[in-house]
mmJSON file of the N, C-alpha and C atoms, coordinates in Angstrom:
{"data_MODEL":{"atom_site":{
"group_PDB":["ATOM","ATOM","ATOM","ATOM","ATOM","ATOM","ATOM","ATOM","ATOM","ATOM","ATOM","ATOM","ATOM","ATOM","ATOM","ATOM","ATOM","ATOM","ATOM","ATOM","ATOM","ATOM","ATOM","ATOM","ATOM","ATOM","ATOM","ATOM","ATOM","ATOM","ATOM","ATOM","ATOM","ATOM","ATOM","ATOM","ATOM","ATOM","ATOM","ATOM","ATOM","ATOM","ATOM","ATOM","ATOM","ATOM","ATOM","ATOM","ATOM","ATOM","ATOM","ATOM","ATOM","ATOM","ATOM","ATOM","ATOM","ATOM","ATOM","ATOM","ATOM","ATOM","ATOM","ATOM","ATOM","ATOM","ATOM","ATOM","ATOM","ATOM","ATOM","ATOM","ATOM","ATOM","ATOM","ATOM","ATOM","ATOM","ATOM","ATOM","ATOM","ATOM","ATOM","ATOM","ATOM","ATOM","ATOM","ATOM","ATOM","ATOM","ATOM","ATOM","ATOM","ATOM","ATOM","ATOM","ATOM","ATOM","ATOM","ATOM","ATOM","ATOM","ATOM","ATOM","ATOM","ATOM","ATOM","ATOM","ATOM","ATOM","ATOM","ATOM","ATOM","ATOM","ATOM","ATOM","ATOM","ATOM","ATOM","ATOM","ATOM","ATOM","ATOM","ATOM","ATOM","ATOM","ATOM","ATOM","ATOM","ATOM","ATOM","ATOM","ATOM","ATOM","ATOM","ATOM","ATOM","ATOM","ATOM","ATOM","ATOM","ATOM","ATOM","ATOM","ATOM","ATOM","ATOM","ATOM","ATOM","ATOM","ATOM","ATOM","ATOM","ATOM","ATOM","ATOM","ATOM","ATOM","ATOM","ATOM","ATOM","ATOM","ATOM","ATOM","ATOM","ATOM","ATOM","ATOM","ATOM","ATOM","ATOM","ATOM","ATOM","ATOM","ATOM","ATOM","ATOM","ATOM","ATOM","ATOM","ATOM","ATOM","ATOM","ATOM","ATOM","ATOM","ATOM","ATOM","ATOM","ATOM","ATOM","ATOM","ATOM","ATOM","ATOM","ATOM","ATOM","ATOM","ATOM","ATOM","ATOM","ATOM","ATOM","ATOM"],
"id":[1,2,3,4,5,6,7,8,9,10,11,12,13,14,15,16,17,18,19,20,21,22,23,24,25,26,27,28,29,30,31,32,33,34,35,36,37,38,39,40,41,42,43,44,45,46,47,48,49,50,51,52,53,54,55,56,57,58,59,60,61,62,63,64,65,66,67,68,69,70,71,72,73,74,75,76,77,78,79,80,81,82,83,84,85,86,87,88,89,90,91,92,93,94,95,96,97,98,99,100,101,102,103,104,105,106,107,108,109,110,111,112,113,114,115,116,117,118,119,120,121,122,123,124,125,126,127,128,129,130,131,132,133,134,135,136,137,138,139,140,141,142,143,144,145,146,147,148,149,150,151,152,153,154,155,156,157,158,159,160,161,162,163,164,165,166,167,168,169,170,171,172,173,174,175,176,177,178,179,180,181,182,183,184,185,186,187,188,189,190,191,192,193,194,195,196,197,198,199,200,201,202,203,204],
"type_symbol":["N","C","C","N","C","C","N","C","C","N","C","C","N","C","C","N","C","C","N","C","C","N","C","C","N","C","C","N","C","C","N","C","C","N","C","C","N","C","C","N","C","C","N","C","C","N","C","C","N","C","C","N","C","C","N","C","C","N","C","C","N","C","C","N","C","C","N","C","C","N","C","C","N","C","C","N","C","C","N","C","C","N","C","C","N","C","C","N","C","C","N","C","C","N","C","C","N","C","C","N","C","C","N","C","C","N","C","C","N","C","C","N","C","C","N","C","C","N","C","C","N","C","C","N","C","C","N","C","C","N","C","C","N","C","C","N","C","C","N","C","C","N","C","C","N","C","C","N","C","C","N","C","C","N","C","C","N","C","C","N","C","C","N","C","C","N","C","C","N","C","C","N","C","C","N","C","C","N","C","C","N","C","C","N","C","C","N","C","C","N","C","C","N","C","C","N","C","C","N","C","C","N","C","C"],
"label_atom_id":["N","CA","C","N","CA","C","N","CA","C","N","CA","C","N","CA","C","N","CA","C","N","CA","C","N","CA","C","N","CA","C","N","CA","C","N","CA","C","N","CA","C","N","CA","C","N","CA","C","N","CA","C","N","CA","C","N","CA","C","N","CA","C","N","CA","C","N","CA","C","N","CA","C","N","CA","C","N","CA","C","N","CA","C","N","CA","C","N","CA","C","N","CA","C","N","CA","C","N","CA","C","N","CA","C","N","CA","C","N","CA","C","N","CA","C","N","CA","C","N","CA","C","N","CA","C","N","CA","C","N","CA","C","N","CA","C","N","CA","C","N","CA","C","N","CA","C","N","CA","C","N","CA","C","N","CA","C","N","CA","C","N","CA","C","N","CA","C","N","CA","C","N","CA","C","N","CA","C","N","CA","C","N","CA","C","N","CA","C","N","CA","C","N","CA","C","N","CA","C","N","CA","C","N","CA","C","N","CA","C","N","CA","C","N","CA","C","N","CA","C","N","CA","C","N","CA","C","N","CA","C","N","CA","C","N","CA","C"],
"label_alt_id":[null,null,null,null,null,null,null,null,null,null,null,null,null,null,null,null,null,null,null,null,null,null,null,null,null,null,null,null,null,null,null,null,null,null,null,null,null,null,null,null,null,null,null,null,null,null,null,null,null,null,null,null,null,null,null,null,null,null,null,null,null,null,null,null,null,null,null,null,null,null,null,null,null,null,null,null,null,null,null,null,null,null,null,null,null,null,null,null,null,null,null,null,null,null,null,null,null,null,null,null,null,null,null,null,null,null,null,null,null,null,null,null,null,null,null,null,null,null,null,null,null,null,null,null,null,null,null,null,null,null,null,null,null,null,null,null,null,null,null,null,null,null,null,null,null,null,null,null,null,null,null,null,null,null,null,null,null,null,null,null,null,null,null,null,null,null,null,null,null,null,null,null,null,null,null,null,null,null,null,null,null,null,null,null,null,null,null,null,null,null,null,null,null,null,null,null,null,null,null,null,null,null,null,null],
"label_comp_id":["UNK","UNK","UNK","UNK","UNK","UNK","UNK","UNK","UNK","UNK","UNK","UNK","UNK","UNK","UNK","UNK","UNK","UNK","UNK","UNK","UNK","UNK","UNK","UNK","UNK","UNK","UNK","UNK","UNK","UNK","UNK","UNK","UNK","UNK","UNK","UNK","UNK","UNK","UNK","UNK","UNK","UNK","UNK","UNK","UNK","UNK","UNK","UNK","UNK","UNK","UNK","UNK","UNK","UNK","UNK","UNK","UNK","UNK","UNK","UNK","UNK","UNK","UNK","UNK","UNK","UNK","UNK","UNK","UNK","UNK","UNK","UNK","UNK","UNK","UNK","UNK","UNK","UNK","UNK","UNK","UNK","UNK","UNK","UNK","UNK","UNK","UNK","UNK","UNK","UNK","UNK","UNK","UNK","UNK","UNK","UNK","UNK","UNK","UNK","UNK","UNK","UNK","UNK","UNK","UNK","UNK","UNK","UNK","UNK","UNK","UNK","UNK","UNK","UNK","UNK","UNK","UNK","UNK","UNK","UNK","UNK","UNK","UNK","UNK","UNK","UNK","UNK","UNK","UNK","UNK","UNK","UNK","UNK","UNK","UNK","UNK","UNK","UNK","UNK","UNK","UNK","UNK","UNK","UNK","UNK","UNK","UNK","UNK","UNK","UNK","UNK","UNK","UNK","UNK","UNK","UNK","UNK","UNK","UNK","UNK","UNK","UNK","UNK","UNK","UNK","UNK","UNK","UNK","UNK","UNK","UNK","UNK","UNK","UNK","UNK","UNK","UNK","UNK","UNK","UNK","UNK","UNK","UNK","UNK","UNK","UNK","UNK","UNK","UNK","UNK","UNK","UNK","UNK","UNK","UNK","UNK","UNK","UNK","UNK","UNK","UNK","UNK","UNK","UNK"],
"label_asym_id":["A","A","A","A","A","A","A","A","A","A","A","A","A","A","A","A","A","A","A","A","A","A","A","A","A","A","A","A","A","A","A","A","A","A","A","A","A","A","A","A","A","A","A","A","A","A","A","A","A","A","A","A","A","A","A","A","A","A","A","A","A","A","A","A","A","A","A","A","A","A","A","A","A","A","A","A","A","A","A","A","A","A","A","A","A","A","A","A","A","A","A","A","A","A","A","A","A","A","A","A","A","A","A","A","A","A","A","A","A","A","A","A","A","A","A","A","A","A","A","A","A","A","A","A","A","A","A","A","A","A","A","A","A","A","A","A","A","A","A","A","A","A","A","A","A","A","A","A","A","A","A","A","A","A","A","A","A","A","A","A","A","A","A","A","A","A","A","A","A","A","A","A","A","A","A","A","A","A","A","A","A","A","A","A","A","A","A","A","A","A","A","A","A","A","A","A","A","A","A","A","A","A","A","A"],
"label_entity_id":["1","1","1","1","1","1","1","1","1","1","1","1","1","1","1","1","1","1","1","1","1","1","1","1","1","1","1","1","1","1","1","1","1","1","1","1","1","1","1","1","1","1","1","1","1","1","1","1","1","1","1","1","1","1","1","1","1","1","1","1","1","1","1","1","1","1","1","1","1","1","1","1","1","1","1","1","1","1","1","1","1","1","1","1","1","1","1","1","1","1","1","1","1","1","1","1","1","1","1","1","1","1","1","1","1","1","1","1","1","1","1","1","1","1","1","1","1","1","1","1","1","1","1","1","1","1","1","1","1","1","1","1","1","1","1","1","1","1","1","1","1","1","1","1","1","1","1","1","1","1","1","1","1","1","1","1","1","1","1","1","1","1","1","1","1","1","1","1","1","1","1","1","1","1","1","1","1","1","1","1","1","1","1","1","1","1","1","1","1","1","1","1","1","1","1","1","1","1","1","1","1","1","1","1"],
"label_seq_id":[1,1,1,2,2,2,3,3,3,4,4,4,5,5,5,6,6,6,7,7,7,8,8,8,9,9,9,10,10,10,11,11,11,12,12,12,13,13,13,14,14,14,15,15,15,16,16,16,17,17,17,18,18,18,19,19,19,20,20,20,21,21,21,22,22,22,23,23,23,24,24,24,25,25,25,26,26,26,27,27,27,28,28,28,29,29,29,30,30,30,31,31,31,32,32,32,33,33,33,34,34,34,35,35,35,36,36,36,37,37,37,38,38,38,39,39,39,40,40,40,41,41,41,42,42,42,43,43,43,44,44,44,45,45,45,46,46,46,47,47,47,48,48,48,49,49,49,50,50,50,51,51,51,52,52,52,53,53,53,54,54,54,55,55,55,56,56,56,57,57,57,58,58,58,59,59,59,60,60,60,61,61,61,62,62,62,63,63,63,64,64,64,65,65,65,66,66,66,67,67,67,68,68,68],
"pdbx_PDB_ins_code":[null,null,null,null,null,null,null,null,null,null,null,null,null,null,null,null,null,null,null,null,null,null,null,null,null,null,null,null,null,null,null,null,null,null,null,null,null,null,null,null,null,null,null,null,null,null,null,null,null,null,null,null,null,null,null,null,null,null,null,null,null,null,null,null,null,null,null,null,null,null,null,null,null,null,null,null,null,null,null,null,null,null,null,null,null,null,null,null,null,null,null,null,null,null,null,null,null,null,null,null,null,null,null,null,null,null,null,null,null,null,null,null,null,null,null,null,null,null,null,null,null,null,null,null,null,null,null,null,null,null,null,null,null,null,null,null,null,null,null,null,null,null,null,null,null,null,null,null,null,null,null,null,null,null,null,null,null,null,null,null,null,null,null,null,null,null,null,null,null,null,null,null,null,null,null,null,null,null,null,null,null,null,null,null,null,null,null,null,null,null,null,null,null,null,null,null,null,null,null,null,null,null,null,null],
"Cartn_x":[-8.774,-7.786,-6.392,-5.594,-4.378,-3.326,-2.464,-1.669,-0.374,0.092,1.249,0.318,-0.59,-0.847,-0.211,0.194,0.812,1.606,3.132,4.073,4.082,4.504,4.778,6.408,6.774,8.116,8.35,9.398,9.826,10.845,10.52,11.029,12.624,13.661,15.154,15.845,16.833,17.615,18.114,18.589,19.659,18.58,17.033,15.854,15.949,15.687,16.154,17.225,18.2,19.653,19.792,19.52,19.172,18.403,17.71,16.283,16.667,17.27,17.757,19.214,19.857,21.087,20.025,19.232,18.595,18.007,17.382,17.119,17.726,18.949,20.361,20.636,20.843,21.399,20.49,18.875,17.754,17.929,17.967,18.207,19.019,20.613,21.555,21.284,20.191,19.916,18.844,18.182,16.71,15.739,15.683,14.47,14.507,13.371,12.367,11.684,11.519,10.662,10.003,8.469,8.667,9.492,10.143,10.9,9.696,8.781,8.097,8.216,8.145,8.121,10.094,10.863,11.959,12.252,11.609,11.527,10.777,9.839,9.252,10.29,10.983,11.805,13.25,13.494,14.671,14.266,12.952,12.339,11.894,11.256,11.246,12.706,13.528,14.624,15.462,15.415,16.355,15.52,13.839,13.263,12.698,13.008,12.863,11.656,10.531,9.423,8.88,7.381,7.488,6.374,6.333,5.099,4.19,3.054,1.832,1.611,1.602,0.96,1.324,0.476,0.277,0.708,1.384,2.52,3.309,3.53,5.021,5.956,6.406,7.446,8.63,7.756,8.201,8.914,8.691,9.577,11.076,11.049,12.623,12.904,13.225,13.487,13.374,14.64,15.02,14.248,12.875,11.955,11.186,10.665,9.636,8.545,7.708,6.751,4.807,3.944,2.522,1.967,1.652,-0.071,-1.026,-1.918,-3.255,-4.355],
"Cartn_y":[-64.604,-63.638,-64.267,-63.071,-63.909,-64.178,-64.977,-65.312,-64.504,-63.604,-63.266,-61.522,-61.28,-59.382,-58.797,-59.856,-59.172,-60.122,-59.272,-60.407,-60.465,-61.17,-61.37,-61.249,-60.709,-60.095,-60.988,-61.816,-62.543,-61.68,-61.902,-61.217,-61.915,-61.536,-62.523,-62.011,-62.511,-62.134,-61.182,-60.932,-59.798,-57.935,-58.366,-57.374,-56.919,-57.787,-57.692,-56.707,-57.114,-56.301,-55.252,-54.992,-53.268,-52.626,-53.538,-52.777,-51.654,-52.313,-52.212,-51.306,-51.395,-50.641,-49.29,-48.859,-48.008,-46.851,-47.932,-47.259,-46.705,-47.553,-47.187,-45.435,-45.62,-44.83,-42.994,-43.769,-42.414,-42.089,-43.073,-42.563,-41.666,-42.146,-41.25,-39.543,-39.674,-38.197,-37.452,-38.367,-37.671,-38.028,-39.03,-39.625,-41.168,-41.04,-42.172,-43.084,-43.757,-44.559,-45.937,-46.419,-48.04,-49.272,-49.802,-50.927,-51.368,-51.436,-52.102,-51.067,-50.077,-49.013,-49.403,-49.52,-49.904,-51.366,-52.282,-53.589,-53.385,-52.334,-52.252,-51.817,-50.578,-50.621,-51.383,-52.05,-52.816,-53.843,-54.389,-55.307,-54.927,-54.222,-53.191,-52.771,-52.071,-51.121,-52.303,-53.274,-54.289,-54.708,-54.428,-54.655,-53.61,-52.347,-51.164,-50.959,-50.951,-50.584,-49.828,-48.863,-47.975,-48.903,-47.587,-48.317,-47.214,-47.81,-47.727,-47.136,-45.378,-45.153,-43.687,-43.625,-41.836,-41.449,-42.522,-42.268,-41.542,-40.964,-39.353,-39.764,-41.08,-41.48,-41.737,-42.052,-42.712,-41.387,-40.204,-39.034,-38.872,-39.76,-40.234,-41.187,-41.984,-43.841,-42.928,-43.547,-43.963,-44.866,-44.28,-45.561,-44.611,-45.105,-44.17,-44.357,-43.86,-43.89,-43.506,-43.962,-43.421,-43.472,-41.947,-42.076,-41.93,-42.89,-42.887,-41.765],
"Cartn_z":[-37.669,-37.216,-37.305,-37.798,-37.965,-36.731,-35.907,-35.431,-34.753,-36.123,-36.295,-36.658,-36.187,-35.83,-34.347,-33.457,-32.621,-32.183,-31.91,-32.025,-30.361,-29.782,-28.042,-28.17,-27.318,-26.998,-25.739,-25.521,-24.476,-23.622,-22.63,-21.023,-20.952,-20.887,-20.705,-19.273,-19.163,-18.189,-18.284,-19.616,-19.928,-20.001,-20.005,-19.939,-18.777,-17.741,-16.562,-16.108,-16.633,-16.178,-16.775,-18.075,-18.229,-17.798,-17.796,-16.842,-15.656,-14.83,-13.322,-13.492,-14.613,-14.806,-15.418,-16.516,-16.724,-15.274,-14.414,-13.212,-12.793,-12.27,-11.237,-12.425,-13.571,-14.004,-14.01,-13.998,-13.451,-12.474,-11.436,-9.486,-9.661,-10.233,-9.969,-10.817,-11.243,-11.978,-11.119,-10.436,-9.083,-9.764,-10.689,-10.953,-11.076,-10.344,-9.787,-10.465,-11.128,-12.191,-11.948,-12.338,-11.73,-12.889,-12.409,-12.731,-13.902,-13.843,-14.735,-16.397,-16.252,-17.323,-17.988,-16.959,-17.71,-17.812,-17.316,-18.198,-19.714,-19.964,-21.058,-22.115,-21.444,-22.579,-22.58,-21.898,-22.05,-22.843,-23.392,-24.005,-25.504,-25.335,-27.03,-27.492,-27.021,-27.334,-28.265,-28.207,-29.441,-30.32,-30.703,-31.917,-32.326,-32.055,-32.554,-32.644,-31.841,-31.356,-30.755,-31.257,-30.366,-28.991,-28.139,-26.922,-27.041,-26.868,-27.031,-25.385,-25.197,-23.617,-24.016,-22.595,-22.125,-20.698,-20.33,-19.162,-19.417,-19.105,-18.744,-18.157,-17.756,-17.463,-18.327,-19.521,-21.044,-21.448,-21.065,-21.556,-21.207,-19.7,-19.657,-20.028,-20.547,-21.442,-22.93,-23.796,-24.825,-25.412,-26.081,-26.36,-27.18,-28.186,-29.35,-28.566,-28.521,-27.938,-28.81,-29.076,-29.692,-28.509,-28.454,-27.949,-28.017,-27.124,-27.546,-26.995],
"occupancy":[1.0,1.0,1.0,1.0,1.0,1.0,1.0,1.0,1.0,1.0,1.0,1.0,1.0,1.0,1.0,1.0,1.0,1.0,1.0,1.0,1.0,1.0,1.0,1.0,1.0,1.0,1.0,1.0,1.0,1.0,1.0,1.0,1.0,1.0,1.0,1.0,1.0,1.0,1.0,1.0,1.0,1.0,1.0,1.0,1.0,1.0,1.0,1.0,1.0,1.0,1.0,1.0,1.0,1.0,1.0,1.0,1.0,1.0,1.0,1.0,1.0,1.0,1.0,1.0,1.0,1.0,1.0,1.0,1.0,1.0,1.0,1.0,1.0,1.0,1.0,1.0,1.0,1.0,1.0,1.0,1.0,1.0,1.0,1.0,1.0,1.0,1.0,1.0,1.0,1.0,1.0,1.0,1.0,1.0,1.0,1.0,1.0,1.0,1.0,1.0,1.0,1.0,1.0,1.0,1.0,1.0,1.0,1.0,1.0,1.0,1.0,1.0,1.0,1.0,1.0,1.0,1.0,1.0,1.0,1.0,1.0,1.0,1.0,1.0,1.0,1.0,1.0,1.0,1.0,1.0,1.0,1.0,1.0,1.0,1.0,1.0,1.0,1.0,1.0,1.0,1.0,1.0,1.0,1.0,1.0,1.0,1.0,1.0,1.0,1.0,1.0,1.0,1.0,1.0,1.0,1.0,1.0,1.0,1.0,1.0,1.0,1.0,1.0,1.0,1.0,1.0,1.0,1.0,1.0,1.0,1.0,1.0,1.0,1.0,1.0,1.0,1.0,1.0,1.0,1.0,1.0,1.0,1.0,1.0,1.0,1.0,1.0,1.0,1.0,1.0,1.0,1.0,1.0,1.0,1.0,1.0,1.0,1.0,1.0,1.0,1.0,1.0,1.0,1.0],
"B_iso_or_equiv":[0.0,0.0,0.0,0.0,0.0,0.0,0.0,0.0,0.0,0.0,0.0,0.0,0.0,0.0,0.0,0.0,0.0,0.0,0.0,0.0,0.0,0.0,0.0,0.0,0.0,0.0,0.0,0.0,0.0,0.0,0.0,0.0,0.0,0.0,0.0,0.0,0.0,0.0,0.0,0.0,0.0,0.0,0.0,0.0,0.0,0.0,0.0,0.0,0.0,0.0,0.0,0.0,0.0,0.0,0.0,0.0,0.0,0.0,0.0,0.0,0.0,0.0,0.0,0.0,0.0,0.0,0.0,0.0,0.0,0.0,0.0,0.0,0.0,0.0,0.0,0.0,0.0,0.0,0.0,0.0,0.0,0.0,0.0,0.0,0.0,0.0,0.0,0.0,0.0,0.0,0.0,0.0,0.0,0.0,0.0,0.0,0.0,0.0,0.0,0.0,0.0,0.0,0.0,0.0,0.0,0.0,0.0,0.0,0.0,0.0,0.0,0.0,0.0,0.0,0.0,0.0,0.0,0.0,0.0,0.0,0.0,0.0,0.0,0.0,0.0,0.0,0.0,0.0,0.0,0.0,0.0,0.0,0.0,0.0,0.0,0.0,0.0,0.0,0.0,0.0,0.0,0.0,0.0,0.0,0.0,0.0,0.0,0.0,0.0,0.0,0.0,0.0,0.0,0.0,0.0,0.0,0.0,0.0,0.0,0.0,0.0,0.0,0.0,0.0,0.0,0.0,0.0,0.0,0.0,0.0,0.0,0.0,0.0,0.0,0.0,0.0,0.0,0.0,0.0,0.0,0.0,0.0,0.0,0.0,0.0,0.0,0.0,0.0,0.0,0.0,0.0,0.0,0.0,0.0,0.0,0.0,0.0,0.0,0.0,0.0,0.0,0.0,0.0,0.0],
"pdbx_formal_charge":[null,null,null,null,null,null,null,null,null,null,null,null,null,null,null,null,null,null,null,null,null,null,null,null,null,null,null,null,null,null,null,null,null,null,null,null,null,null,null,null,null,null,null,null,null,null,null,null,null,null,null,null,null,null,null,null,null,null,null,null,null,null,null,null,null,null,null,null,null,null,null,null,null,null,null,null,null,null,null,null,null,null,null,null,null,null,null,null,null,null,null,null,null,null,null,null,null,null,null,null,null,null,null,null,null,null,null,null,null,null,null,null,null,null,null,null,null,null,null,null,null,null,null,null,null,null,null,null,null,null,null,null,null,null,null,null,null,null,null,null,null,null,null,null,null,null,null,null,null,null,null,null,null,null,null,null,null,null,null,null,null,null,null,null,null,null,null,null,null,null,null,null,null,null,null,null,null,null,null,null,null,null,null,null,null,null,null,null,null,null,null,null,null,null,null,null,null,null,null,null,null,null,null,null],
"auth_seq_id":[1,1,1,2,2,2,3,3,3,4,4,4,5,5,5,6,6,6,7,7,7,8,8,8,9,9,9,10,10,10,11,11,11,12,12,12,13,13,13,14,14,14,15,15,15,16,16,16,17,17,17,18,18,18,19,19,19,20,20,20,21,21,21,22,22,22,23,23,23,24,24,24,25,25,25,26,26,26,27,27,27,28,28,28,29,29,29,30,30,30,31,31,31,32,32,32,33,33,33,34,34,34,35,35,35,36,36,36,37,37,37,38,38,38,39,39,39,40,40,40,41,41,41,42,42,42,43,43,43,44,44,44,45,45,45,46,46,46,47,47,47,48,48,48,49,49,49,50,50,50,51,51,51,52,52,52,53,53,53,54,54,54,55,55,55,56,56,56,57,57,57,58,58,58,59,59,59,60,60,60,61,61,61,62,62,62,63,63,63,64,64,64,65,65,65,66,66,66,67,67,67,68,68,68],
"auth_comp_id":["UNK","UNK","UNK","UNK","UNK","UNK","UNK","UNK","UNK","UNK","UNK","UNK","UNK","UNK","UNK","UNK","UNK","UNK","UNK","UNK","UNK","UNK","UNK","UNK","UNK","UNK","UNK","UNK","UNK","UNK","UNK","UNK","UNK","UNK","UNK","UNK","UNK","UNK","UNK","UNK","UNK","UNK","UNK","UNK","UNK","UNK","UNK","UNK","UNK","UNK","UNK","UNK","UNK","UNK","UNK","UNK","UNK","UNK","UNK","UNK","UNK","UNK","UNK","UNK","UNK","UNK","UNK","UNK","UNK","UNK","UNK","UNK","UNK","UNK","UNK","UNK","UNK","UNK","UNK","UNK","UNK","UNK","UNK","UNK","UNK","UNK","UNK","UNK","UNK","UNK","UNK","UNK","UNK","UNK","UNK","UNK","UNK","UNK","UNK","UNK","UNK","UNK","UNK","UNK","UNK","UNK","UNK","UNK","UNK","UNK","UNK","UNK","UNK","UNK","UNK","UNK","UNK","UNK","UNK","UNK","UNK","UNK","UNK","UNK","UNK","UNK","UNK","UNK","UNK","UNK","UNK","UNK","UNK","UNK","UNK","UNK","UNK","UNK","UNK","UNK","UNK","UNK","UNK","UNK","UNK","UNK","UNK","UNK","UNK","UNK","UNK","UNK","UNK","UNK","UNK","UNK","UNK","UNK","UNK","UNK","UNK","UNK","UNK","UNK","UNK","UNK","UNK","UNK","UNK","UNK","UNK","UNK","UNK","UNK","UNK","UNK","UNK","UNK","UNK","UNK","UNK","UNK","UNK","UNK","UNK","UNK","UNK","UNK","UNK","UNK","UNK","UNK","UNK","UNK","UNK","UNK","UNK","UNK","UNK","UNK","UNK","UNK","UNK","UNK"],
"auth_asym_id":["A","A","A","A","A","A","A","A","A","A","A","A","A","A","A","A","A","A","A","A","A","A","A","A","A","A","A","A","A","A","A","A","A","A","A","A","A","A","A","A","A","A","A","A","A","A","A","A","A","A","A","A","A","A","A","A","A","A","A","A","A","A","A","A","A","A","A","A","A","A","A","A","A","A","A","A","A","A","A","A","A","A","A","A","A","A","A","A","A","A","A","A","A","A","A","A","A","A","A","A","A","A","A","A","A","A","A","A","A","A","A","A","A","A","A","A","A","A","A","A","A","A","A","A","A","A","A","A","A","A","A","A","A","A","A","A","A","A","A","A","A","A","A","A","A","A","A","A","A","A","A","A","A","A","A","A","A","A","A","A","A","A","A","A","A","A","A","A","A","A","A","A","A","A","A","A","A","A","A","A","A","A","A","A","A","A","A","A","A","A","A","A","A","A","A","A","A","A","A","A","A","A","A","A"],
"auth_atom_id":["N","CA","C","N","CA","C","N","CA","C","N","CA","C","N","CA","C","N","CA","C","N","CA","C","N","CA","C","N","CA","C","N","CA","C","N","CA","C","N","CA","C","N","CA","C","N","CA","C","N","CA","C","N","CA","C","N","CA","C","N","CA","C","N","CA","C","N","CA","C","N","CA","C","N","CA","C","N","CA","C","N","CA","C","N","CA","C","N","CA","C","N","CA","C","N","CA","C","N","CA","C","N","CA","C","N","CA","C","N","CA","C","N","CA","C","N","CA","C","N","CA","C","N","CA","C","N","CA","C","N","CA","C","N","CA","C","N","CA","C","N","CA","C","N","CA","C","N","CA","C","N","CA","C","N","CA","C","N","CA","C","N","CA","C","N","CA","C","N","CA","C","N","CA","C","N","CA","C","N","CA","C","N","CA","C","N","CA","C","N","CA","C","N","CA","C","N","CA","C","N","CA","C","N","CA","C","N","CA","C","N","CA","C","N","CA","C","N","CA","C","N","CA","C","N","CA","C","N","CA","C","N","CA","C","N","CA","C"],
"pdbx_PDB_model_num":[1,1,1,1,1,1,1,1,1,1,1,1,1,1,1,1,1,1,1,1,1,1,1,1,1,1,1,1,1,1,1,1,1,1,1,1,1,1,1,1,1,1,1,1,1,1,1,1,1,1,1,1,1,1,1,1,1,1,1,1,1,1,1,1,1,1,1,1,1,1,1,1,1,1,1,1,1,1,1,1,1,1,1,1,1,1,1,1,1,1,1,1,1,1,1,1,1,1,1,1,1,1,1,1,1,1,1,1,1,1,1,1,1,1,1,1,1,1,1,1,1,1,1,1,1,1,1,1,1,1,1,1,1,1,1,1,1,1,1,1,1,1,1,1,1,1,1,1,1,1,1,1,1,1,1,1,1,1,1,1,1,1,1,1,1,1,1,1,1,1,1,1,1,1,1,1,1,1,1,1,1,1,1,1,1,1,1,1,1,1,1,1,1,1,1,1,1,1,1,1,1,1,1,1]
}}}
């Protein structure tokens, strides 16, 4: 099996801080989201990836999304 079929995406500081600015910016609209769903896309959204789910949260986030 090869190595390089799934790449690992590293977690940064700056993931973090959009993360939490993404939120701040849902609250202020009346939605609620877990922090973890927008660390996902603050982490994908700069290698142009979609995410892989069937969460309905993902319908608010700026994120391509497949589901399964």
């Amino acid at each position: 099996m090869s190595t390089n079929a799934i790449e690992i995406l590293e977690t940064t500081k700056q993931d973090w801080i959009e993360a939490g600015l993404c939120l701040q910016s849902l609250r202020q609209k009346g939605i609620a989201l877990p922090v973890t769903d927008a660390l996902i896309v603050a982490i994908v959204l700069p290698h142009t990836v979609p995410v892989l789910t069937i969460d309905k949260h993902f319908e608010h986030l700026s994120v391509d999304t497949i589901a399964s």
